[in-house]
PDB file with one MODEL, atoms N, CA, C and O in Angstrom:
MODEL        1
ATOM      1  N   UNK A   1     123.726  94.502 116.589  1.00  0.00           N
ATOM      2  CA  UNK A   1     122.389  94.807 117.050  1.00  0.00           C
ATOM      3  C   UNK A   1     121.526  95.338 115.901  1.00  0.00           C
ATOM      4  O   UNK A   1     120.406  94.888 115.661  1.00  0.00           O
ATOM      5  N   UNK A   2     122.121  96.342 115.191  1.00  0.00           N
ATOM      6  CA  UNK A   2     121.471  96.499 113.700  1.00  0.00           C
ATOM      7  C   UNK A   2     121.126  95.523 112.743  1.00  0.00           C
ATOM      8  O   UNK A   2     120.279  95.656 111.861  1.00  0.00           O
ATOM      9  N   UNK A   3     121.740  94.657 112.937  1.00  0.00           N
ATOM     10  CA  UNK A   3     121.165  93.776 112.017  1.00  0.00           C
ATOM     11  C   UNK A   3     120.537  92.703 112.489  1.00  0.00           C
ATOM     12  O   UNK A   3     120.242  91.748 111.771  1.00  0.00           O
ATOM     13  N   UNK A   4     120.209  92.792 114.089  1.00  0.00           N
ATOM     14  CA  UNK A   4     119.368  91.490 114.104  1.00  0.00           C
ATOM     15  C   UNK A   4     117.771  92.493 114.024  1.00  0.00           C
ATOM     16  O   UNK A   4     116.736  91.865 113.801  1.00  0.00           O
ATOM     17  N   UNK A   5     117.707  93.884 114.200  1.00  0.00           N
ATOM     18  CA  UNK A   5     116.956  94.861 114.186  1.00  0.00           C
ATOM     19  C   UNK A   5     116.173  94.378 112.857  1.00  0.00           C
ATOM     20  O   UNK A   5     114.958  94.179 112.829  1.00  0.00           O
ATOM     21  N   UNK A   6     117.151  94.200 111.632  1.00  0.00           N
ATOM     22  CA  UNK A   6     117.024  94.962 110.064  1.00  0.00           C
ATOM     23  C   UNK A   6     116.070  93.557 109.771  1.00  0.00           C
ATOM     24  O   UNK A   6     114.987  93.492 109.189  1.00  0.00           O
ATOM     25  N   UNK A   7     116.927  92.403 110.429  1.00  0.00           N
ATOM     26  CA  UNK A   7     116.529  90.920 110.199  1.00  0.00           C
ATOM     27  C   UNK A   7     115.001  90.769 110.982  1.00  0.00           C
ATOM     28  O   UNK A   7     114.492  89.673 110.752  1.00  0.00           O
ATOM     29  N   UNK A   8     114.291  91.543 111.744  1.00  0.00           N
ATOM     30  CA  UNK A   8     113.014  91.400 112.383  1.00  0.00           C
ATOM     31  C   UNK A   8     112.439  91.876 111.847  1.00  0.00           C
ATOM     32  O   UNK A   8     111.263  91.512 111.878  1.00  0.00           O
ATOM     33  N   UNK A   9     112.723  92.774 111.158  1.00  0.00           N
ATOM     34  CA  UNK A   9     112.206  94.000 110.713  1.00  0.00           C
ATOM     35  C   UNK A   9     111.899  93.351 109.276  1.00  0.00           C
ATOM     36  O   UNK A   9     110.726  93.413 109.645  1.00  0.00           O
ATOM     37  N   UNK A  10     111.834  92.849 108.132  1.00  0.00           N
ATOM     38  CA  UNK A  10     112.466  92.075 107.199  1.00  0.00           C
ATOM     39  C   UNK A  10     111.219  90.863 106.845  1.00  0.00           C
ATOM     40  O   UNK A  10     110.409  90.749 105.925  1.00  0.00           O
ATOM     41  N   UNK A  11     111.485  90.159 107.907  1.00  0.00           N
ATOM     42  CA  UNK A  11     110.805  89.132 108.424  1.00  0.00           C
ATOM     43  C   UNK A  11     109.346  89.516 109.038  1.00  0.00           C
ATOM     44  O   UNK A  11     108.342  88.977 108.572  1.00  0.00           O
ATOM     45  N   UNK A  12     109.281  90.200 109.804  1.00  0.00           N
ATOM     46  CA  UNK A  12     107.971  91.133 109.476  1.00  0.00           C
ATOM     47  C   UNK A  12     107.220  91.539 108.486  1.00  0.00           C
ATOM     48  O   UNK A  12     106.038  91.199 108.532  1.00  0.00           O
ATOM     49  N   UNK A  13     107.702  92.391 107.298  1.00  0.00           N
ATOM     50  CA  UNK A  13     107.113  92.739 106.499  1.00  0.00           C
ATOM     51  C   UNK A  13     106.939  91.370 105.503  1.00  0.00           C
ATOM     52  O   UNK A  13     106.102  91.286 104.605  1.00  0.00           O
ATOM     53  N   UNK A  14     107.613  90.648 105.754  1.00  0.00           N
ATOM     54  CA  UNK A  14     107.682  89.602 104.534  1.00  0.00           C
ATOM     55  C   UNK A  14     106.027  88.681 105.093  1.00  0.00           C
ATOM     56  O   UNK A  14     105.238  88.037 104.401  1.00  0.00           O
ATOM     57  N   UNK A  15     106.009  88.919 106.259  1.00  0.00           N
ATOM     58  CA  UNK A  15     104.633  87.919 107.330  1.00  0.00           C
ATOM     59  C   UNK A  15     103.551  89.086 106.884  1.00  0.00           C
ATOM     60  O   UNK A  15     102.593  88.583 106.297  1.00  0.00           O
ATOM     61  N   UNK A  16     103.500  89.991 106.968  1.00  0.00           N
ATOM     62  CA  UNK A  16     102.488  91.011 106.291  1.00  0.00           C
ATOM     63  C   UNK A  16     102.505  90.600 104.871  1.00  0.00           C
ATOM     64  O   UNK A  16     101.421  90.042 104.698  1.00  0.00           O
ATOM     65  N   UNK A  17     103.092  90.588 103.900  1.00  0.00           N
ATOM     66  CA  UNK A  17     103.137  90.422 102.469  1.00  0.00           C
ATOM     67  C   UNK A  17     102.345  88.943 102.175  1.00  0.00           C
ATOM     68  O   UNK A  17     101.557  88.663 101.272  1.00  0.00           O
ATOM     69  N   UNK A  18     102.762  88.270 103.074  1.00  0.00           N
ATOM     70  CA  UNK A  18     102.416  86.717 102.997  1.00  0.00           C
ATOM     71  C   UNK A  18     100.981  86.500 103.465  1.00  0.00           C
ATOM     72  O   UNK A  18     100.292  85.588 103.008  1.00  0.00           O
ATOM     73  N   UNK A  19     100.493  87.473 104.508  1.00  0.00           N
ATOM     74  CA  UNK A  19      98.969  87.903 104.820  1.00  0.00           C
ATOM     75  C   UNK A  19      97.969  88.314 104.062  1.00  0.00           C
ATOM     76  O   UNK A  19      96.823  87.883 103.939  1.00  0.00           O
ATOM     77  N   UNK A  20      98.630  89.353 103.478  1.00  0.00           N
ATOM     78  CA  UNK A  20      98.072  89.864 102.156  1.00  0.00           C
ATOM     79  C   UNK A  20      98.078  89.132 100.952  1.00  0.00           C
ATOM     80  O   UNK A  20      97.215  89.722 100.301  1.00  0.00           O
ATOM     81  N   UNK A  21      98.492  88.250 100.269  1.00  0.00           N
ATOM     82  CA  UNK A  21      99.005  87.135  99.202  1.00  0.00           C
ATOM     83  C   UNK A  21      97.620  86.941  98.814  1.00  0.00           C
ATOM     84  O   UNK A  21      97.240  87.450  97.760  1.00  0.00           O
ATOM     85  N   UNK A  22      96.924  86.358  99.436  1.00  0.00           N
ATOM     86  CA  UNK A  22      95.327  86.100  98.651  1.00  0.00           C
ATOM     87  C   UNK A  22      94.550  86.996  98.778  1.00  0.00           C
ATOM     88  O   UNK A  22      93.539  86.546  98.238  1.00  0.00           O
ATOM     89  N   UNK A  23      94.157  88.686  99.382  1.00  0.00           N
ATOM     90  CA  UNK A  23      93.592  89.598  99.109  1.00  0.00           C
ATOM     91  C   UNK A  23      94.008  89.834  97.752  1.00  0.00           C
ATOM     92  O   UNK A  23      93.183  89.883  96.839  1.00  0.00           O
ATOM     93  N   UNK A  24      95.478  90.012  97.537  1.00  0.00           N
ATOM     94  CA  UNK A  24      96.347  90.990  95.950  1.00  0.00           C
ATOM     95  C   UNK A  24      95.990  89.458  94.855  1.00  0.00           C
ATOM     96  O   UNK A  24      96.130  89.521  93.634  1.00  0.00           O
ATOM     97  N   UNK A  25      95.702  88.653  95.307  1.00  0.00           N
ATOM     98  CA  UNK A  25      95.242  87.408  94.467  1.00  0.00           C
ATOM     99  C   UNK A  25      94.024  87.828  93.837  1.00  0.00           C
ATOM    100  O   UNK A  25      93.824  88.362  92.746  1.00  0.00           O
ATOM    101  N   UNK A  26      93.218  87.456  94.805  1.00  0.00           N
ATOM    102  CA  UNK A  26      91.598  87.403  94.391  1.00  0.00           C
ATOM    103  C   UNK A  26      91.173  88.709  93.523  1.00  0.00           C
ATOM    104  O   UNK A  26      90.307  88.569  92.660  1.00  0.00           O
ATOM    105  N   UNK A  27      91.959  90.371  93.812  1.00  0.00           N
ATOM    106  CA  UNK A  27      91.410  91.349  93.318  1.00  0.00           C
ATOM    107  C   UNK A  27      92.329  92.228  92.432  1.00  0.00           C
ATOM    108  O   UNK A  27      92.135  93.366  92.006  1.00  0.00           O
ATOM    109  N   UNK A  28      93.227  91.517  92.293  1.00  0.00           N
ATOM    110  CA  UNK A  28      93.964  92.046  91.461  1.00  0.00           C
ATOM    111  C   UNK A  28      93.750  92.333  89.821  1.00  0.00           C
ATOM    112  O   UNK A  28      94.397  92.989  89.005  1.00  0.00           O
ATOM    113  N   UNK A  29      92.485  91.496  89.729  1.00  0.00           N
ATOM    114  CA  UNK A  29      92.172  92.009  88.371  1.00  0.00           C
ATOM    115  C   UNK A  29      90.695  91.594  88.076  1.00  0.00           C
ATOM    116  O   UNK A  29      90.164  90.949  87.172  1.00  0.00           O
ATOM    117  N   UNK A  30      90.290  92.159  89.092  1.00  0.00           N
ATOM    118  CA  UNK A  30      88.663  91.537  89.020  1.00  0.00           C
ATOM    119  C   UNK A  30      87.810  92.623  89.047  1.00  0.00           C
ATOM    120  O   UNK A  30      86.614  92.513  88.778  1.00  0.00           O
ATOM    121  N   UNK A  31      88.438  93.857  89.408  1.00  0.00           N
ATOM    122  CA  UNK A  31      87.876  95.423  89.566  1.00  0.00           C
ATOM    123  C   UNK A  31      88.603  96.587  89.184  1.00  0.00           C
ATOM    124  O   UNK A  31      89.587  96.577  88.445  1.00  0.00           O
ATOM    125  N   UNK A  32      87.899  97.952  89.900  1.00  0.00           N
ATOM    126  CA  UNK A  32      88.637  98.969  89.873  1.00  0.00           C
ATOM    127  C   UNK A  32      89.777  98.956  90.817  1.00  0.00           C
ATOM    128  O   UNK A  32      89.935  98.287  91.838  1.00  0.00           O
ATOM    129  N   UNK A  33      90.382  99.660  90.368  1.00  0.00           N
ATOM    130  CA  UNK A  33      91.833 100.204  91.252  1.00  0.00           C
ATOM    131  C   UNK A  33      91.327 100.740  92.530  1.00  0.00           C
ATOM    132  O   UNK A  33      92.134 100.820  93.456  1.00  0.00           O
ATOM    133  N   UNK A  34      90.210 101.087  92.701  1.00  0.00           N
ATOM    134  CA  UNK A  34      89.269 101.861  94.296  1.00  0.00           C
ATOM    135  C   UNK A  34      89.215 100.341  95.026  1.00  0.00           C
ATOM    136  O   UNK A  34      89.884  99.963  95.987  1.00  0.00           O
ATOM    137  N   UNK A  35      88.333  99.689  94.356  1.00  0.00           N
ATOM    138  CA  UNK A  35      88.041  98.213  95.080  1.00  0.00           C
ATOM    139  C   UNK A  35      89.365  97.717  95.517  1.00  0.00           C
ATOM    140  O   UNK A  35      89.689  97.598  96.698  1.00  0.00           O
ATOM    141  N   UNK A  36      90.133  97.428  94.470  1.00  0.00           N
ATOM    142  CA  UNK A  36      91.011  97.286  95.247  1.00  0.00           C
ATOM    143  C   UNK A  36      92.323  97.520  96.374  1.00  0.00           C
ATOM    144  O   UNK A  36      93.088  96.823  97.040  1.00  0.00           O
ATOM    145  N   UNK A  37      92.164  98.342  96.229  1.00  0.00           N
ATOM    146  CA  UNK A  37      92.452  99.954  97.353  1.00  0.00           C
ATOM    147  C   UNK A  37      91.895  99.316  98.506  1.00  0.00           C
ATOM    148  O   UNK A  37      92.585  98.702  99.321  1.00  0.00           O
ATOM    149  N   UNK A  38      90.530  99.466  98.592  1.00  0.00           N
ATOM    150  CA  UNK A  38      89.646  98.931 100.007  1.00  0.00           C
ATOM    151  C   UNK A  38      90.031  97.799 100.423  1.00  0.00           C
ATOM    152  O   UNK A  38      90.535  97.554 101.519  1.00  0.00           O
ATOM    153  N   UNK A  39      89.779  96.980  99.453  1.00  0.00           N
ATOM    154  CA  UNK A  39      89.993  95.065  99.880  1.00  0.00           C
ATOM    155  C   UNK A  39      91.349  95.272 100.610  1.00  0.00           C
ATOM    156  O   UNK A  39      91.330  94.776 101.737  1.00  0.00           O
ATOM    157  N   UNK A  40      92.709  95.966 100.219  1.00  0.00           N
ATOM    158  CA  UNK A  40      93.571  96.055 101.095  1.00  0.00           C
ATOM    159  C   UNK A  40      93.798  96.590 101.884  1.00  0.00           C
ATOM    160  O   UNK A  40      94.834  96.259 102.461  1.00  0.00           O
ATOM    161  N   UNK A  41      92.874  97.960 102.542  1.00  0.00           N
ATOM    162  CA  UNK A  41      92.717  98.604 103.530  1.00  0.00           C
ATOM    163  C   UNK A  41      92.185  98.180 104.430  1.00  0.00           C
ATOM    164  O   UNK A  41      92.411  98.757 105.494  1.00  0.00           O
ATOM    165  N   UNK A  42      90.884  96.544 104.452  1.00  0.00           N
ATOM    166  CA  UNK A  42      90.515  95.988 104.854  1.00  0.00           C
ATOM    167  C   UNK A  42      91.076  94.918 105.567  1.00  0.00           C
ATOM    168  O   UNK A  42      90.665  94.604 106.684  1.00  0.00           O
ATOM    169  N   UNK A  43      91.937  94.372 105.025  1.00  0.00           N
ATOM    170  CA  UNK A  43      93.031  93.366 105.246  1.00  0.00           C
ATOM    171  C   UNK A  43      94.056  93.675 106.042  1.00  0.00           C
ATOM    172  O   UNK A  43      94.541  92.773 106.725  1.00  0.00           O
ATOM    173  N   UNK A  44      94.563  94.940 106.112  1.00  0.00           N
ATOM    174  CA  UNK A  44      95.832  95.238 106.532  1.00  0.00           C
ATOM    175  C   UNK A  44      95.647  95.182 107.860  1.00  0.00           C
ATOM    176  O   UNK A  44      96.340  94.272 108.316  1.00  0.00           O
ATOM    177  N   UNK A  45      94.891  95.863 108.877  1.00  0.00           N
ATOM    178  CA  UNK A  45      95.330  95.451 110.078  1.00  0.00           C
ATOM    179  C   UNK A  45      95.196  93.973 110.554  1.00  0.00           C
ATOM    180  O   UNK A  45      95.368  93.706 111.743  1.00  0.00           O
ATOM    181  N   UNK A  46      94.979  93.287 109.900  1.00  0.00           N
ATOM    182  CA  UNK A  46      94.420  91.735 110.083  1.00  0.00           C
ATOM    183  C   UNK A  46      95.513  91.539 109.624  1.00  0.00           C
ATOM    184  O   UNK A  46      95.822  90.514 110.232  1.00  0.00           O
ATOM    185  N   UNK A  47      96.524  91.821 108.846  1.00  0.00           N
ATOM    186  CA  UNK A  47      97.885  91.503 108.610  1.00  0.00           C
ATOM    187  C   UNK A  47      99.035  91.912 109.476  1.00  0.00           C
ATOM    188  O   UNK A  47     100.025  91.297 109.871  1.00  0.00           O
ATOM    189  N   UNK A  48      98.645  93.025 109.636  1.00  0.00           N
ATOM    190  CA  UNK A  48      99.793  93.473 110.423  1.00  0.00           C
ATOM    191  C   UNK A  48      99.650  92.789 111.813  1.00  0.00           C
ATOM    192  O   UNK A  48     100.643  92.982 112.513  1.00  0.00           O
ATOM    193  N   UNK A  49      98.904  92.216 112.260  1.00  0.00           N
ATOM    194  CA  UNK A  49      98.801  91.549 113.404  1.00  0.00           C
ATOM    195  C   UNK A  49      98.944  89.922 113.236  1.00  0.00           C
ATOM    196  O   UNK A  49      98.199  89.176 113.871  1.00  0.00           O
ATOM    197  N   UNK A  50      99.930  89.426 112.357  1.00  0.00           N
ATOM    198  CA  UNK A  50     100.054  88.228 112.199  1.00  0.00           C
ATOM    199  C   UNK A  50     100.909  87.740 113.553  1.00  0.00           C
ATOM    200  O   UNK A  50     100.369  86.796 114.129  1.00  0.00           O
ATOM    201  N   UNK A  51     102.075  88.193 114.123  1.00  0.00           N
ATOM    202  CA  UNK A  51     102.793  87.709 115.237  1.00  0.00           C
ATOM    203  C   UNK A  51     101.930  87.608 116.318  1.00  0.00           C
ATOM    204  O   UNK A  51     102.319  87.005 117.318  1.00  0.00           O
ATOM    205  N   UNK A  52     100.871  88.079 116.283  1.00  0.00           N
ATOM    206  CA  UNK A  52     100.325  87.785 117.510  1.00  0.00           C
ATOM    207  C   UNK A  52      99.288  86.337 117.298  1.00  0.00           C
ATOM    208  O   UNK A  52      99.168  85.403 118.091  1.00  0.00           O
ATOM    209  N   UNK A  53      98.749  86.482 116.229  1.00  0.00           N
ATOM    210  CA  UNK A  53      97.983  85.341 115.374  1.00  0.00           C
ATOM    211  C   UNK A  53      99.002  83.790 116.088  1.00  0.00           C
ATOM    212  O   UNK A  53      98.550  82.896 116.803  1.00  0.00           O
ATOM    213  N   UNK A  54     100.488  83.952 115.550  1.00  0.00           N
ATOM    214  CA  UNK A  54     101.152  82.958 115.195  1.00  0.00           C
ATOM    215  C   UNK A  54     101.532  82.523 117.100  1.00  0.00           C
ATOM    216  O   UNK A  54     101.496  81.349 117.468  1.00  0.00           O
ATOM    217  N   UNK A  55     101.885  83.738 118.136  1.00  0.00           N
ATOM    218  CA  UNK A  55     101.751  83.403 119.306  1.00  0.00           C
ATOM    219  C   UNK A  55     100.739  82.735 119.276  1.00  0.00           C
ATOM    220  O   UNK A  55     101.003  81.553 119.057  1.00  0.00           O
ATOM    221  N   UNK A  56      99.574  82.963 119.407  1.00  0.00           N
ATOM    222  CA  UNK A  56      98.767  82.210 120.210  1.00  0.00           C
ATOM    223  C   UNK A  56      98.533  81.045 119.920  1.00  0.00           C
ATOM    224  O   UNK A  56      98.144  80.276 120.800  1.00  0.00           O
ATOM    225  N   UNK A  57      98.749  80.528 118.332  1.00  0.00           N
ATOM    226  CA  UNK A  57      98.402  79.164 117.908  1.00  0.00           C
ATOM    227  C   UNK A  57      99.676  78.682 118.551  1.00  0.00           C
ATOM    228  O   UNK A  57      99.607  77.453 118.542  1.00  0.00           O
ATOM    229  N   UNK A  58     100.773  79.056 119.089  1.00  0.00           N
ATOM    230  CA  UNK A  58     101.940  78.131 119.207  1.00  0.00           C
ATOM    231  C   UNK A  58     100.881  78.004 120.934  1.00  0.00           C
ATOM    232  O   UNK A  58     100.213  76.992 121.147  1.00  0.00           O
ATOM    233  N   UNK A  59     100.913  78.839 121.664  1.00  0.00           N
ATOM    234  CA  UNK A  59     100.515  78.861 122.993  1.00  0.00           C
ATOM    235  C   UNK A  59      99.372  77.343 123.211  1.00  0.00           C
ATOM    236  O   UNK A  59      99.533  76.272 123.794  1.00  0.00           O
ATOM    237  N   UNK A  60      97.911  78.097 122.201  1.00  0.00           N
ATOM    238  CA  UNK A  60      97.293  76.795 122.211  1.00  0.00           C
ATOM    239  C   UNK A  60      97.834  75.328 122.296  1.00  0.00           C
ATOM    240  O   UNK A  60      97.485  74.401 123.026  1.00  0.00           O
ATOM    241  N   UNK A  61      98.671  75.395 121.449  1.00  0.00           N
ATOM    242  CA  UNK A  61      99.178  73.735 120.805  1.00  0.00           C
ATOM    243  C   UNK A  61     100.016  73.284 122.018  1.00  0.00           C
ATOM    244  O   UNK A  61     100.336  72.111 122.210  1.00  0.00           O
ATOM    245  N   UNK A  62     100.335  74.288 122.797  1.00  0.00           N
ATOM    246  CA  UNK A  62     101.427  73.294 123.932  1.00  0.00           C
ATOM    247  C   UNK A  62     100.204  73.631 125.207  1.00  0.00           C
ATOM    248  O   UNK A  62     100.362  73.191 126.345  1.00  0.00           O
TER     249      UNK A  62
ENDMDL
END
């Protein structure tokens, strides 16, 4: 049970990381360390809500 836990858990953060991928792209060296602070404070709950993103496009499609 722990490890199908560790394995969601895992897979999660990796769908957040993968959300974030073109915010840490675009500003990673285009500003201050503040800007880019924000741009990812901006992003993050829009990331962290990718499973629900990925429900609904499966829902739509069928």
């Amino acid at each position: 049970m722990r490890s199908i836990i560790s394995l969601l858990i895992i897979v999660y953060l990796i769908g957040v990381g993968v959300e974030l991928a073109p915010v840490v792209q675009g500003q990673w060296s285009s500003g201050s360390a503040s800007d880019f602070a924000s741009s990812i404070a901006r992003a993050l709950p829009d990331a962290l809500t990718w499973p629900a993103k990925v429900y609904r496009s499966l829902i739509d499609k069928a």
